[in-house]
Structure formats: C-alpha cells, structure tokens
TIBA-370413 format. One record per residue (C-alpha): residue number from 1; chain; z, x, y. Coordinates in steps of 0.02 Angstrom, whole numbers, plus 32768, in hexadecimal, padded with zeros to 4 digits. Layout:
N
[NUM; "A"; [Z; X; Y]]
...
***
This chain:
436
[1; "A"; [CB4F; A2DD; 5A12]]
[2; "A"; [CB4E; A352; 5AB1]]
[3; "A"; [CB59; A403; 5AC6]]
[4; "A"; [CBF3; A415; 5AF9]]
[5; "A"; [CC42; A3C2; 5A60]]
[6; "A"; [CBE5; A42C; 59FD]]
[7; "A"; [CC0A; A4C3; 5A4D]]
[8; "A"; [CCBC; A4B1; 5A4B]]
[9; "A"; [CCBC; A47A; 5991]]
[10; "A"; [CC7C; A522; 5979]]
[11; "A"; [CCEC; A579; 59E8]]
[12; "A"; [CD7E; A525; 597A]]
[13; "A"; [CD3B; A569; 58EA]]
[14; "A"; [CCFD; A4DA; 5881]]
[15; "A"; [CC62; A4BE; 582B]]
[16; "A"; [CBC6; A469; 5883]]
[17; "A"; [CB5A; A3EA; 5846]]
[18; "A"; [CA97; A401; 581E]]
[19; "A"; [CA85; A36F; 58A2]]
[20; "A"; [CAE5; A3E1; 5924]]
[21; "A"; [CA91; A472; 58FE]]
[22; "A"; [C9FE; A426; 5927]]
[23; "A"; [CA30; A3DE; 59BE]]
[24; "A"; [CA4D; A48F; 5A0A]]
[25; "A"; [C9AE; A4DC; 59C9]]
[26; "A"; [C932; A450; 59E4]]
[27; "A"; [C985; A43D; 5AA5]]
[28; "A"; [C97E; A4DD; 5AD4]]
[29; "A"; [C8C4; A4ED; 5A86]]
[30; "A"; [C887; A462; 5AE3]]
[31; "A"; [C8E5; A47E; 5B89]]
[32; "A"; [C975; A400; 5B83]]
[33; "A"; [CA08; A465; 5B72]]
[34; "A"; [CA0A; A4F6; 5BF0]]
[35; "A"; [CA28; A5A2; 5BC5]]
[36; "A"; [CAF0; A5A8; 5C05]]
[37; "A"; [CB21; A526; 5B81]]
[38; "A"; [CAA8; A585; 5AF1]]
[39; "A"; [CB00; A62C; 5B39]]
[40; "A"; [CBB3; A5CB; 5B04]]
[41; "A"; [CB68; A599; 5A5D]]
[42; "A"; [CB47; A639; 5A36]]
[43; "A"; [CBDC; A6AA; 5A62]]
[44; "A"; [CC3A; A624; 59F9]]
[45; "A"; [CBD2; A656; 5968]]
[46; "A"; [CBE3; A6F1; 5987]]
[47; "A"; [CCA5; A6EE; 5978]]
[48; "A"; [CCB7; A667; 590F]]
[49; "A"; [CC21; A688; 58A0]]
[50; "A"; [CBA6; A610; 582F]]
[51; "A"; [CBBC; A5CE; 576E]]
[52; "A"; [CB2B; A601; 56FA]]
[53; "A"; [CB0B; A539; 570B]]
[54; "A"; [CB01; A53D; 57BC]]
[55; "A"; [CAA0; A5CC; 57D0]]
[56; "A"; [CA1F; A59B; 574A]]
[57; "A"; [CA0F; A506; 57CB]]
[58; "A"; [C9F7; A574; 5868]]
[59; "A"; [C970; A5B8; 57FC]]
[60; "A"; [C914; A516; 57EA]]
[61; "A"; [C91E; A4D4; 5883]]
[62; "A"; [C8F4; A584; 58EB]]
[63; "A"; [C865; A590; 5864]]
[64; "A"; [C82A; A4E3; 5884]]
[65; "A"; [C81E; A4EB; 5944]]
[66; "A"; [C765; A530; 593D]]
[67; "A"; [C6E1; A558; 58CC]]
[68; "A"; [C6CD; A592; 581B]]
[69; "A"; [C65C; A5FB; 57CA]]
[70; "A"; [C601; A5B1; 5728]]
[71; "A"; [C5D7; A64C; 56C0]]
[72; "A"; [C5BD; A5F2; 5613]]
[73; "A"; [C50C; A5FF; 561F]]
[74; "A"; [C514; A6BD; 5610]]
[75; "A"; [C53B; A6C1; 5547]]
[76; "A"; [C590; A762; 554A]]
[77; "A"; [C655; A780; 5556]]
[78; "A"; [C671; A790; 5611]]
[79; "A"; [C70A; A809; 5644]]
[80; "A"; [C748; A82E; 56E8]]
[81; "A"; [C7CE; A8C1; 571F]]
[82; "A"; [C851; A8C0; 57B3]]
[83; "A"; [C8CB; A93F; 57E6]]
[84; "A"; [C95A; A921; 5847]]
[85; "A"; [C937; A9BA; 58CD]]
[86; "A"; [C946; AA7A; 58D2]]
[87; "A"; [C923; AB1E; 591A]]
[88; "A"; [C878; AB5B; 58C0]]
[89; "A"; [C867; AAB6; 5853]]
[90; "A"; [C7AC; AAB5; 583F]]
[91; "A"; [C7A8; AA96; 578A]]
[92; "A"; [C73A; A9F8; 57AB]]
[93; "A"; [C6B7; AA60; 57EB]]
[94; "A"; [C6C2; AAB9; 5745]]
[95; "A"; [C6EB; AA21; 56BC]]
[96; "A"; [C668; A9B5; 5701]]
[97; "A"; [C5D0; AA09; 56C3]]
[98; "A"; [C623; AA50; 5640]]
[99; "A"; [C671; A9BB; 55FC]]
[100; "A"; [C5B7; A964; 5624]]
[101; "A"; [C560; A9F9; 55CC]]
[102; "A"; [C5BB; A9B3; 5531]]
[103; "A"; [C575; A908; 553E]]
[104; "A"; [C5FD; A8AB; 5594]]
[105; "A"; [C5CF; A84A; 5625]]
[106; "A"; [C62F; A87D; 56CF]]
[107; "A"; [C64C; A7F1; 5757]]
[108; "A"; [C6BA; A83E; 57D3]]
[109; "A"; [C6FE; A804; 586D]]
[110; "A"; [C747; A88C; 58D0]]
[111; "A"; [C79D; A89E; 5970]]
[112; "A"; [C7C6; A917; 5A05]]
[113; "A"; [C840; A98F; 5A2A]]
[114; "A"; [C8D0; A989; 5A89]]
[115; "A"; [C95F; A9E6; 5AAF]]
[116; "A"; [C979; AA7F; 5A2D]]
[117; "A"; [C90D; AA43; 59A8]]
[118; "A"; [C858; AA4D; 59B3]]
[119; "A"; [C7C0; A9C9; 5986]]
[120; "A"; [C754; A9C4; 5913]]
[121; "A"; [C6D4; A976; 598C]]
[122; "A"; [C6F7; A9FA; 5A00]]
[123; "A"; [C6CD; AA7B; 5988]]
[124; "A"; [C62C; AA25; 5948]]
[125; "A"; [C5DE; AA2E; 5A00]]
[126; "A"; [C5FA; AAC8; 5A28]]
[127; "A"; [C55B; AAD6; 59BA]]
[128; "A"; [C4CF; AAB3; 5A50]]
[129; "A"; [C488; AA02; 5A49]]
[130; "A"; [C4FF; A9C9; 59B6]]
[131; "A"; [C523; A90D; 59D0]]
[132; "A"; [C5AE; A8A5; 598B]]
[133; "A"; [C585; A80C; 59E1]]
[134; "A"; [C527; A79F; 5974]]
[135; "A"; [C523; A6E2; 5953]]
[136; "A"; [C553; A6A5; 5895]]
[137; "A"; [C4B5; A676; 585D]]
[138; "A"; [C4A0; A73A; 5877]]
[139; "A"; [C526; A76A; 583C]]
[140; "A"; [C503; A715; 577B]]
[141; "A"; [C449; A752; 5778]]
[142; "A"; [C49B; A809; 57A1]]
[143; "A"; [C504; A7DF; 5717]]
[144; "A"; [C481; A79D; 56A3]]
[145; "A"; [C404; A82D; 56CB]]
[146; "A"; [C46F; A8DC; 56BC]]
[147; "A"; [C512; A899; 5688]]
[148; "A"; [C575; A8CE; 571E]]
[149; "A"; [C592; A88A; 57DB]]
[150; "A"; [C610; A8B5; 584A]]
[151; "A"; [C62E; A83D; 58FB]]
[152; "A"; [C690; A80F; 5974]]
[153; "A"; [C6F9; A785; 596F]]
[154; "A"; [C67C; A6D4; 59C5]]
[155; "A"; [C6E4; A66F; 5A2E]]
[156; "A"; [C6D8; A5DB; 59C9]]
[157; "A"; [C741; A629; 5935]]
[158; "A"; [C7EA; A611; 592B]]
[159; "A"; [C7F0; A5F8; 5A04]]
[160; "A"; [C8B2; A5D3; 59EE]]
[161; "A"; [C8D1; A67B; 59B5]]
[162; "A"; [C86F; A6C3; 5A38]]
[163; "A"; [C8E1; A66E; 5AA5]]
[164; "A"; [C968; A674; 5A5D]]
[165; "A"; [C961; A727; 5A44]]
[166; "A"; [C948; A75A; 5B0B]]
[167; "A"; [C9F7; A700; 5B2D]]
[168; "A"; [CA3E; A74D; 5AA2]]
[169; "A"; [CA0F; A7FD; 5ADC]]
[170; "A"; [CA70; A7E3; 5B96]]
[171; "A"; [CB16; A77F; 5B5D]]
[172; "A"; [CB37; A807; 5AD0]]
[173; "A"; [CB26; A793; 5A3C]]
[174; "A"; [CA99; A7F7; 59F3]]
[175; "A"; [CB00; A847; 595B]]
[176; "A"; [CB28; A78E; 5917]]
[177; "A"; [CB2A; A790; 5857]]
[178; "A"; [CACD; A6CD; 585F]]
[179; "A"; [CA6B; A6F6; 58F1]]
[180; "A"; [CA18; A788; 58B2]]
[181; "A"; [C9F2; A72C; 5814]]
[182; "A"; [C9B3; A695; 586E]]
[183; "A"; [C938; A709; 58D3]]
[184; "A"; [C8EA; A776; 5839]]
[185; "A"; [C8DF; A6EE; 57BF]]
[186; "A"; [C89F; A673; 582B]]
[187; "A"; [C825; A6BD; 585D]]
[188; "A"; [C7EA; A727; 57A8]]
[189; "A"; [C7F6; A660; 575D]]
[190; "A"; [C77A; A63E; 57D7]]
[191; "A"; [C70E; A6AD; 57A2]]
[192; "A"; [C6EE; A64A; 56F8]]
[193; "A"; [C719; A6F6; 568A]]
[194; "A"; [C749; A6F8; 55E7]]
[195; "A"; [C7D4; A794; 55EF]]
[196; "A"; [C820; A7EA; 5661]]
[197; "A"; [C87C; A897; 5661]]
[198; "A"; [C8EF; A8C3; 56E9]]
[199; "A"; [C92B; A977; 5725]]
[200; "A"; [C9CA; A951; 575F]]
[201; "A"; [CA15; A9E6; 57AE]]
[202; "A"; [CAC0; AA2A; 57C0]]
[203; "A"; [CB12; AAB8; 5810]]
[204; "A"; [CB03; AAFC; 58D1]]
[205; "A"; [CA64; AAE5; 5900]]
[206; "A"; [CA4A; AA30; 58B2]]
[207; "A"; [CA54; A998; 58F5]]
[208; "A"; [CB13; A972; 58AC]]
[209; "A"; [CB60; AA22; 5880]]
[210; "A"; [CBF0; A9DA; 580F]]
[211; "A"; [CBC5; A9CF; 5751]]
[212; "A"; [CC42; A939; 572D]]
[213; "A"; [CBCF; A8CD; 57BC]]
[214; "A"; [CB33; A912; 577C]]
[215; "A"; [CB55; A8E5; 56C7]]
[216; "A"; [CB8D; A843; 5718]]
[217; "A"; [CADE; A82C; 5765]]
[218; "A"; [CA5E; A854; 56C5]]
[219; "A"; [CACC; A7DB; 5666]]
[220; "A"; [CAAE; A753; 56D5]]
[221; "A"; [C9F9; A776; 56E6]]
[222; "A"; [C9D2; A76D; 562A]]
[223; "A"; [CA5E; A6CD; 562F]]
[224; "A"; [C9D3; A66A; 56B3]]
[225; "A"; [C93C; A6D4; 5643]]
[226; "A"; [C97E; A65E; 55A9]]
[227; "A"; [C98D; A5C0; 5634]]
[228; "A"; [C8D9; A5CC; 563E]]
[229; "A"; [C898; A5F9; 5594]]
[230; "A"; [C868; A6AA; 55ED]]
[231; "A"; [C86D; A74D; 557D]]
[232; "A"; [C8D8; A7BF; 55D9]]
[233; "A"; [C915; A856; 55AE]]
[234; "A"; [C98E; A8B7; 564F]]
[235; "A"; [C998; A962; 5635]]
[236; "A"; [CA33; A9BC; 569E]]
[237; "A"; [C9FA; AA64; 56E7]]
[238; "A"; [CA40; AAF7; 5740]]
[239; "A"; [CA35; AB0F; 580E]]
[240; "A"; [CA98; ABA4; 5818]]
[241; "A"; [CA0B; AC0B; 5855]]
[242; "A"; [C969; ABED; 587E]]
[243; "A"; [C8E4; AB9D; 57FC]]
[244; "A"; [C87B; AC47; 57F4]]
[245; "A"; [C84F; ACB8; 586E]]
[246; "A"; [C7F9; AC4F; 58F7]]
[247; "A"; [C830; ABD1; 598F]]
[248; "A"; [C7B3; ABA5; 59EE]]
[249; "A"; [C712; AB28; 59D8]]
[250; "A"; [C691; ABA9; 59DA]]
[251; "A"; [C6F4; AC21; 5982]]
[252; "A"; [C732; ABA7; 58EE]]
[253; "A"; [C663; AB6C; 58C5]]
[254; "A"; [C64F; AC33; 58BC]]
[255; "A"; [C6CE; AC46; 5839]]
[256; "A"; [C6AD; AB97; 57E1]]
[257; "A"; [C5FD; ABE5; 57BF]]
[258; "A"; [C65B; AC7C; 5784]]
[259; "A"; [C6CC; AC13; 570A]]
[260; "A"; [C625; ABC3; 56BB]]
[261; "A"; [C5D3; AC70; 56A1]]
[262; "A"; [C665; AC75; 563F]]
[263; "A"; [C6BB; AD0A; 56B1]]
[264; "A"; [C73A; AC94; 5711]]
[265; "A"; [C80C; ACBE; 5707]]
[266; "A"; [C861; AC9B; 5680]]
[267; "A"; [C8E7; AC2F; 56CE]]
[268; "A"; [C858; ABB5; 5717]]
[269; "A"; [C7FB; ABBE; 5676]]
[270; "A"; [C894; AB81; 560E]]
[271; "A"; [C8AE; AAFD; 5681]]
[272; "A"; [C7FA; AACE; 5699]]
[273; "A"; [C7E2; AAE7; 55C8]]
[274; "A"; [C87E; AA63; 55B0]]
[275; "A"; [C84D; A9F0; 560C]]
[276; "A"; [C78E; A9ED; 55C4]]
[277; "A"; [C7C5; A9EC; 5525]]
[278; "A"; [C822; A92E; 5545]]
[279; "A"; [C77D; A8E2; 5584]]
[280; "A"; [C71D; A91F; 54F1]]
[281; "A"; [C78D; A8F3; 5458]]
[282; "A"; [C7B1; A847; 54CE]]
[283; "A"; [C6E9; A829; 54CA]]
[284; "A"; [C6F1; A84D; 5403]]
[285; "A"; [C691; A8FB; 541E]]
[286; "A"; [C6FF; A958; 53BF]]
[287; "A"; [C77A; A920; 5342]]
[288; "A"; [C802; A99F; 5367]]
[289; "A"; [C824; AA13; 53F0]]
[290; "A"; [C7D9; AAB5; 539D]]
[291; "A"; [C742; AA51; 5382]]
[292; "A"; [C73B; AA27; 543B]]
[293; "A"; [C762; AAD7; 548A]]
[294; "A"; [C6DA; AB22; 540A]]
[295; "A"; [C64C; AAAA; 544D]]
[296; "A"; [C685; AAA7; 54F8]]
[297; "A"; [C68F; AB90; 54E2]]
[298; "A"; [C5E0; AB7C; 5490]]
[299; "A"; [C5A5; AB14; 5547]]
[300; "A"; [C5DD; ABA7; 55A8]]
[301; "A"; [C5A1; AC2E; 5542]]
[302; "A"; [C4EB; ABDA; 550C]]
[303; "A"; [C4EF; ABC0; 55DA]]
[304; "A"; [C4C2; AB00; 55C3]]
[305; "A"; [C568; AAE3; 562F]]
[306; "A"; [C528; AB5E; 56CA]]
[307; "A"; [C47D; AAFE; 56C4]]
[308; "A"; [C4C9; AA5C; 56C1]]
[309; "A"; [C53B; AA94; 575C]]
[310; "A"; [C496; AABB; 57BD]]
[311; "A"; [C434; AA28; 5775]]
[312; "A"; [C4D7; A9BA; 57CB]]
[313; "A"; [C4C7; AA13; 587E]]
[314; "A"; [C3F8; A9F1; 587B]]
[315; "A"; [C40B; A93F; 584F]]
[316; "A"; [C49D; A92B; 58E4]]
[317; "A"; [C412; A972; 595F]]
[318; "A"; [C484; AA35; 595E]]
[319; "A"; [C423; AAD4; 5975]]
[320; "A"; [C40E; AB0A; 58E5]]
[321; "A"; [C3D0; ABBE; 5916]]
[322; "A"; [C484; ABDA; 596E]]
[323; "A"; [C4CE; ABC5; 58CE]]
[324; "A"; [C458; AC33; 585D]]
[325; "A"; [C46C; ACBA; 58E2]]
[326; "A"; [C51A; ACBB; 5926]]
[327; "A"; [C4E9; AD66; 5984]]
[328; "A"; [C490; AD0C; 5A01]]
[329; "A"; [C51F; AC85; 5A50]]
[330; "A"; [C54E; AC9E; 5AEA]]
[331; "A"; [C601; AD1E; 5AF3]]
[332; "A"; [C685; ACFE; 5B81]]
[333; "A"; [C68A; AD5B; 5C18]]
[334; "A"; [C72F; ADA2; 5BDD]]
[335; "A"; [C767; ADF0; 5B56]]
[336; "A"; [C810; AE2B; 5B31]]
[337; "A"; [C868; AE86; 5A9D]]
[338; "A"; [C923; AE7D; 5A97]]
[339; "A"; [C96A; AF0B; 5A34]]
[340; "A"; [CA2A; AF10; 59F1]]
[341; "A"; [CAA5; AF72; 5A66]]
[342; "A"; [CAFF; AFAB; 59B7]]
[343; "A"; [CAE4; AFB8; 5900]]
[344; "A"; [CB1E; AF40; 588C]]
[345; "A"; [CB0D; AEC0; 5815]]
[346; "A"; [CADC; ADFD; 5855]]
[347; "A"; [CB72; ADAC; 5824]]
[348; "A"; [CB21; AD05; 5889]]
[349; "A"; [CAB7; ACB3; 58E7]]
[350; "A"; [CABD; AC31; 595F]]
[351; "A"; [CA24; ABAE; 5927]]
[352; "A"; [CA4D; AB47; 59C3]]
[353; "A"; [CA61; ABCB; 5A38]]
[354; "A"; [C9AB; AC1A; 5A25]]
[355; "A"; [C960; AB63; 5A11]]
[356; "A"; [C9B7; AB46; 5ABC]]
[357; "A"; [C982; ABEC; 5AF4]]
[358; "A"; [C8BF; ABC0; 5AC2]]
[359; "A"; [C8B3; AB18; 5B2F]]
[360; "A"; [C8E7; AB91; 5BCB]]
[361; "A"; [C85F; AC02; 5B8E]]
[362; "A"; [C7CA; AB65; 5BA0]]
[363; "A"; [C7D9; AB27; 5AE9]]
[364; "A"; [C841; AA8F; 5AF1]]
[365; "A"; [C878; AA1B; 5B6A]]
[366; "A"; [C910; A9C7; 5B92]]
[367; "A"; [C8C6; A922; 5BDF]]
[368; "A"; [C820; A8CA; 5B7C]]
[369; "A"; [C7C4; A8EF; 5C28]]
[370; "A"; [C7E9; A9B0; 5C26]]
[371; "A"; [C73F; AA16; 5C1A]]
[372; "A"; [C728; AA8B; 5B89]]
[373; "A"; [C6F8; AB42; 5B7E]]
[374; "A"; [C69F; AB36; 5AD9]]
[375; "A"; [C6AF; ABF9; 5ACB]]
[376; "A"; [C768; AC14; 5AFF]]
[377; "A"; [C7D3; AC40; 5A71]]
[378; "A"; [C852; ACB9; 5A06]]
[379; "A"; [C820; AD2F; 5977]]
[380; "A"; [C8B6; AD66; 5908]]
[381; "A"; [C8AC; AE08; 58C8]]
[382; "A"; [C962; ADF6; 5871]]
[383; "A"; [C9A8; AD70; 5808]]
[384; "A"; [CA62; AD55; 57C9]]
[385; "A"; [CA91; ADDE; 5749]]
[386; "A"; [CA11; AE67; 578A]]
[387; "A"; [CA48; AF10; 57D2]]
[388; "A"; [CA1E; AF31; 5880]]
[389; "A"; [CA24; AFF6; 58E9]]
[390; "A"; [CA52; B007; 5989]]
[391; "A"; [C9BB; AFEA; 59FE]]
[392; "A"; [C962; AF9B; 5969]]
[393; "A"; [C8FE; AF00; 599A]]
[394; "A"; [C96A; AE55; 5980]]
[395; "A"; [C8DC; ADCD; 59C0]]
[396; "A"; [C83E; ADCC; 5A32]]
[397; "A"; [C827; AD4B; 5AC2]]
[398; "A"; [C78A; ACFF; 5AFE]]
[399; "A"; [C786; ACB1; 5BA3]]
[400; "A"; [C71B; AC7A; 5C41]]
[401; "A"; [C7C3; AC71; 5CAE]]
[402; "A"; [C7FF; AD18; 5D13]]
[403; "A"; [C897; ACC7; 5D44]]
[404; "A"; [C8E0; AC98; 5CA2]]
[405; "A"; [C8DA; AD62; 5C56]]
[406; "A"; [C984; ADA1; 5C58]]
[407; "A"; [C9E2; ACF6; 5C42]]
[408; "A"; [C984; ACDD; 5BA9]]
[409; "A"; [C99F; ADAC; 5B5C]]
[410; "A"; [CA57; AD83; 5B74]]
[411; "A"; [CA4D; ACDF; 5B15]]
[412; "A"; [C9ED; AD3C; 5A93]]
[413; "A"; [CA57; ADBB; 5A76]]
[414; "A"; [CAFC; AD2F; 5A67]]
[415; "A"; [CAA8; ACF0; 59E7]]
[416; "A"; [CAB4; AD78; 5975]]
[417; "A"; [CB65; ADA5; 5928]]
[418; "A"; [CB6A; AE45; 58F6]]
[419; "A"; [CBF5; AEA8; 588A]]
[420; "A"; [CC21; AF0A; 57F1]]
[421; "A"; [CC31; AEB5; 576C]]
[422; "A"; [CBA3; AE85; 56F3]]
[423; "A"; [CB60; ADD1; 56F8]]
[424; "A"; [CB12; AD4D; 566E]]
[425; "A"; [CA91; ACF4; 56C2]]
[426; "A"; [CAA3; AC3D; 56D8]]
[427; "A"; [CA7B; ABC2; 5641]]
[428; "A"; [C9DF; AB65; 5672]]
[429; "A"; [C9F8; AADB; 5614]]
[430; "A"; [CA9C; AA89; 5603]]
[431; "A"; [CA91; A9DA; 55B0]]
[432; "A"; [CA17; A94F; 5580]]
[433; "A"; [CA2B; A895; 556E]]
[434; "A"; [C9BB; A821; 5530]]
[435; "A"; [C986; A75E; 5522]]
[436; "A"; [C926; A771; 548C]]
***
C-alpha cells in the first residue's frame, strides 16, 4: 500500500481498511509520509467523510502512537470533561472542584486557546505561579491526594494528534466530523478514565454553529465512547451568547470563584450544574439526577466546593492569596465602558464577534506563539432578553493596548442587536445522548 492509493480511494469515496488507516497515521507519526500527502488525506476526509468503523480505527491507532496513562491503581471512578470551545466557557474551572468536592476523582487534560474560544489553561495561569506542566507520575498522586488535577497535554500522549491537529488548523479541515472525534477521544482514552461527558456546543459562537452537524458530532462521540467501553454521556449546549458574563482569563477565574460562592449567572450555572450532574450519577454518587444536583447544591452552599477550588490552585503551586483577595490583582491600564447609543431590548448577540473582539484586546491569540494579556477582557452588563436605555452600559473592556480602543467599542457595540420586541432567552440545554 502507498499513500497515494490510499488517498485517492478516499477521494472516490470508498471505505478504507484498518491496515490503510494505519499506514497514514503511523507514517506521518514517524516521519515517512510528508505533510503534502497527509494534507490530501485529510481534505478527502473531510469531503468524503469516515464510517463509525473507520473512525473507531483512527481512534486506535492515533491513541496508540504514544503513551497511556494507567489510572487503575487509584480505586475511585475517574471522570474527565471536554468542551468543544466557546466564548466564556470556564465551566471546568467551576465542575472540577465541585464535581471533586463530591468525591469523584478529576483527571483532566486541558488545552489552550485559540482563535475565538478561550483555554482553560490560559485561564488557570492567570492565577500567579499556577503550573500545568507536570509529569504523570504527578499527575496520579495529585489525583490520589485531593481528587483533582488539571495539565497540559505531555508530548508523549497521543503525538499524532498533536500533529495532526497543526496541519489541520492551516488546510481548513479542522471542522471534520472524524477528525474532531479522532482528536478528543484519542486523547481522553489515553487518559485511562472511566467516563467522559462532553459539552458539545452549538449555535454562533461554537465551534460548528449548525444544530443538524452538531447533533451529528455528540452522536459519534458516544458511538467511539461505546468502541472503547468508555461511559460517555454528550450533552448539546447553547453558544448563542456568551457562557456568563466574563471573557477573558483573569476575568473568567474571578467569576468561577463567584459561581462556587454560589453567586455565579444563571445561564453558566445551568450549564455548569448539567454537566456535573453526568459525572456524578456516572461515578454512582447519586442514583438520579435530583439526587445529584442536591449533593452537588449542598457542596456549594456548605462551601466544601470553594475550599476544594483553593486546595486545587495550592497543590498546582497558584497563589493562593490572589484568589482569596481578588481586590488586590493587578487592573489594566485601560478601562473602557461602552454604553448603548439607543434603548431597546437585546434581541442578540454575537458570541463570536466579542470572543474575536477579546483576542484583539490581549486575551487570546490567533497563533499558539501569540503572548497573552492575562487581564484583557469583556464584562457584559446585558444578556439576550434584558432591556437596555439609551446611554446605559452594554459591556466593559479591559486592555493594556492604546491602539486597539475604538476598533474594539465598535465591535462591541455590533455585537449587540437591539430592537422592540420582547425576547425568550436562549435554552441552555438542548439535548443529551448517552452510551450507558
């Protein structure tokens, strides 16, 4: 077999072989097959797409091109959470210790931002001193000793994906069905977890805005969970504006914090709340839902979930003071409220806009080299449905950069639709599909 046989079987539309498969993955791994013929490969997956079968063998074979982590000595049910990306997504930040305050045991791998959608690792150090960079023998005794560790992904897990997924991101093949699931699930399999719940977004700030392909995704997702014995549970949720009232790394610790005092938005609560409640009835917690959400309530309000969050930021080397005493972080050097030019009711607003709008401000990047303003961010001070006066305040930037003012007020204020009529808020969550 060579590449270029298999590339054009694909390109016709028929069905590869495990063998092939792992021709194309192992090559490219090791060096053999450059990256034009890989780049072929995968636009003709891309348009042509992958059986359940094959990609259940993408899986494998991206999973088994490094190393595995071997959790079973931790005797606990181990549960990990991934979201596919959005604008003021840091409902890991939030979940983790709570989830963890309820004696489930929290191995997470999380990645960077890029683009629109923010990182959870990006978020965790704008905490001074926090660390993600640990080896796995640290990683399990974090595990073992407070229930909860959050990394970065080592080098030697899953290195096809990581690979795989930086020619992906420049020859557009990115929002591939089988190529998303490859990356998440090989890499969540690798972490030797016993469930998994996934936050698979839809709408305009998410990853893939139309329901029909997002519903497409989640079922897929749980289709590899059952490949692999895996508990999975995919919850579909709404991107049509922002997940609470933050974007920004600083700014989204501030109001996870918030959230575990038990003050946090509703619409990020719900979401975060959903999503808990999987990993707890999954680890046999709970026996029902209402079971679940009254421990998980009884975490935040006894404050057992706050401690744990600060217990988790001592043990991964954060300042623990900055987080006890938000007064004293640094603020930007500028500060900027942008109020409505009319009165009105928010009919909508644009997710991807203001997360766009946010990595001009310092707080993303668009290349993984791009330096981060930790403090540079957008506070909403009007969701969907809410009734806004002229010259009332819409949002509040933070930012270190002069230059980037005005152009972002005027994205700012495109974001926001305004009009007459009265609005229902979007439904948080839309759908839920399980393997179990």
């Amino acid at each position: 077999m060579i590449p270029y046989e298999i590339i054009e079987k694909k390109q016709n539309g028929h069905q590869l072989s495990k063998d092939e498969i792992q021709v194309m993955v192992r090559g490219f791994t090791d060096g053999t097959i450059p990256d034009y013929q890989i780049s072929a490969w995968l636009m003709a997956i891309y348009f042509q797409g992958f059986s359940t079968e094959e990609t259940a063998v993408l899986v494998d074979t991206m999973l088994h091109s490094g190393e595995r982590i071997d959790l079973s000595e931790l005797t606990g049910y181990k549960a990990d959470k991934h979201s596919t990306g959005g604008v003021g997504d840091k409902v890991s930040l939030i979940l983790g210790p709570l989830v963890a305050a309820a004696g489930v045991q929290i191995p997470m791998i999380s990645g960077r931002g890029l683009g629109h959608t923010g990182g959870t690792l990006d978020k965790l150090e704008s905490i001074p001193n926090f660390t993600t960079d640990y080896t796995i023998d640290k990683f399990k005794q974090q595990v073992a000793d407070i229930g909860l560790c959050i990394m970065s992904q080592n080098n030697n897990i899953v290195p096809a994906d990581k690979k795989m997924y930086a020619l992906r991101d420049v020859t557009a093949t990115v929002k591939s069905i089988p190529l998303i699931c490859g990356s998440i699930m090989s890499k969540k399999i690798a972490e030797g977890i016993d469930g998994l719940v996934l936050d698979v977004k839809t709408g305009r700030g998410a990853f893939i805005s139309e329901y029909e392909q997002t519903k497409e995704l989640a079922q897929k997702l749980v289709a590899i969970g059952r490949e692999f014995d895996l508990d999975v549970r995919a919850i579909i949720t709404d991107m049509n504006q922002p997940l609470g009232s933050e974007i920004g790394n600083w700014n989204e610790v501030v109001e996870s914090i918030d959230c575990l005092k038990g003050n946090g938005p509703d619409n990020l609560m719900e979401v975060t709340m959903e999503l808990s409640v999987a990993m707890v009835v999954m680890a046999g917690k709970a026996g029902t839902d209402e079971e679940a959400k009254g421990i998980l309530r009884e975490k935040i309000e006894n404050g057992q979930a706050l401690e744990k969050f600060y217990e988790f930021v001592e043990a991964q080397q954060g300042d623990v003071d900055s987080v006890q005493n938000l007064e004293k972080y640094p603020k930007s050097k500028y500060i900027e409220e942008i109020r409505s030019p009319e009165e009105g009711i928010v009919q909508e607003i644009d997710s991807y806009k203001l997360g766009m709008t946010s990595v001009q401000l310092g707080a993303g990047r668009l290349q993984m080299g791009d330096e981060l303003d930790p403090k540079a961010g957008i506070s909403l001070r009007q969701k969907v449905g809410d009734s806004v006066k002229s010259n009332e305040a819409l949002a509040t930037i933070m930012t270190e950069k002069e230059d980037v003012l005005e152009r972002a007020k005027s994205s700012v204020l495109e974001a926001f639709s305004l009009g007459e009529g009265q609005v229902t808020p979007p439904t948080m969550i839309h759908e839920s599909i399980s393997s179990y």
